[in-house]
N, C-alpha and C positions, 0 to 999 in steps of 0.2 A: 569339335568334341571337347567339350572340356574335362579337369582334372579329374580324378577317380577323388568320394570323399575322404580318402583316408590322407590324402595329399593336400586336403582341404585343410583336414587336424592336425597335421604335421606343422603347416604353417601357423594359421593361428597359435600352436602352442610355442613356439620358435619366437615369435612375434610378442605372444606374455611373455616371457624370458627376458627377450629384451628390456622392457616395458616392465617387469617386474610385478607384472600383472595376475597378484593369487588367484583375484576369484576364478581370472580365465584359466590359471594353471590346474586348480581344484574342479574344474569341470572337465579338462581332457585328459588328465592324469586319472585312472582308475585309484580307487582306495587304498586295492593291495597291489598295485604295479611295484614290478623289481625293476629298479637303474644299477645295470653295471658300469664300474668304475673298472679298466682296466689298469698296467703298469705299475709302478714301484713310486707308492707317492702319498702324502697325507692322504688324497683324495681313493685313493684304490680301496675299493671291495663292491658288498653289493648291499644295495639300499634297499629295503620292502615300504611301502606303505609311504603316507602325504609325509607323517612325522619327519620318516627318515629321509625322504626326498629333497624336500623343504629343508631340513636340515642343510646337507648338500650342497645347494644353489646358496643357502646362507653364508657357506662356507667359504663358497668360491668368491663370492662377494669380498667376501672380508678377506679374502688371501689376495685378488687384483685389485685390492681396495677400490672395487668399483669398478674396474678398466677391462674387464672380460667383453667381447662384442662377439657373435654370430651373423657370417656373411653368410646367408643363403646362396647356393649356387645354382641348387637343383632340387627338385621331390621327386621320388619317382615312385609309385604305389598299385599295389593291386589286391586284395582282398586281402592276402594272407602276408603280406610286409611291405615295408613305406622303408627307402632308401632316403636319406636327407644326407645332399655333397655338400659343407658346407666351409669356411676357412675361420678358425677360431683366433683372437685377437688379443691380447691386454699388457698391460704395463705396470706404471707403478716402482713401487722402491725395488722386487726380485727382479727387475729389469724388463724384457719387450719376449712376449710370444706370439709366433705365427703358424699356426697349423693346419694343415689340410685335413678336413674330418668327413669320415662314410659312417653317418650313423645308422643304425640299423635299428629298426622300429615295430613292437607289432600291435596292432591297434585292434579292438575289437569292441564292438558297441558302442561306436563314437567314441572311443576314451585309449588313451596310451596303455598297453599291461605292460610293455615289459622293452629294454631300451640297451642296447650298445653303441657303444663310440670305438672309430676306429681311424687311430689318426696317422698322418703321413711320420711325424718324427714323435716317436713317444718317447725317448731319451732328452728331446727337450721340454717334453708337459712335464715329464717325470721330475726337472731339473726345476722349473717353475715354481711347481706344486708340492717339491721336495719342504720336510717340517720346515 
C-alpha cells in the first residue's frame, strides 16, 4: 500500500524548499495558507498568503546565509493532517543549529492551508534566529 496523497505533498513541497523550487512551492502552498512561526525570534508570528510565506523562506535564507537544510525522517498523513518528523540544520556566521521538528500540516485540495513547526529545542532556533 503505498503513501496517503497528502504525504505525497508533504514531500514534494519539503523537497521545493530544499531545491528552492517557487514554482513547486506556489503549487502546493494554497494562496491564502497561514505558516506559524512559533517562539521568541525574528522569525515568530504568523504568516497569511504566497507574499508573506515567500517572504519567510527569504528570510531564513538570508539569516543561515544559505545553510538551512531539512532532513526528512518521516510523513505520516491521513485526510484530515500530515505529520512531517524531520531534523533542521544550518550554519553560517550565528553559529551551527540542530533541531528535531514535528511539523504539523493540513492540506486540503492538493495544496498546504495552514502549517506548525514544533521543535525539540526552541531556545536554541530562538537563539539562532534571535535579531
Amino acid at each position: 500500500m503505498g503513501d496517503h496523497p497528502n504525504a505525497d505533498i508533504a514531500r514534494r513541497g519539503y523537497k521545493a524548499f530544499g531545491e528552492g523550487d517557487m514554482e513547486t512551492l506556489t503549487e502546493t502552498i494554497a494562496e491564502d495558507a497561514v505558516w506559524h512561526v512559533g517562539g521568541n525570534n525574528a522569525l515568530s508570528g504568523d504568516y497569511t498568503g504566497h507574499q508573506a510565506i515567500f517572504g519567510l523562506f527569504a528570510k531564513i535564507g538570508e539569516m543561515s546565509e544559505g545553510t538551512m537544510s531539512i532532513e526528512l525522517h518521516d510523513v505520516l498523513a491521513n485526510d484530515d493532517h500530515t505529520v512531517v518528523l524531520n531534523t533542521v540544520t544550518a550554519g553560517g556566521s550565528r553559529g551551527s543549529l540542530s533541531v528535531n521538528s514535528a511539523d504539523t500540516l493540513h492540506i486540503s485540495n492538493g495544496q498546504l492551508t495552514e502549517f506548525w513547526s514544533f521543535g525539540s529545542d526552541e531556545a536554541a532556533f530562538d537563539a539562532y534566529f534571535s535579531g
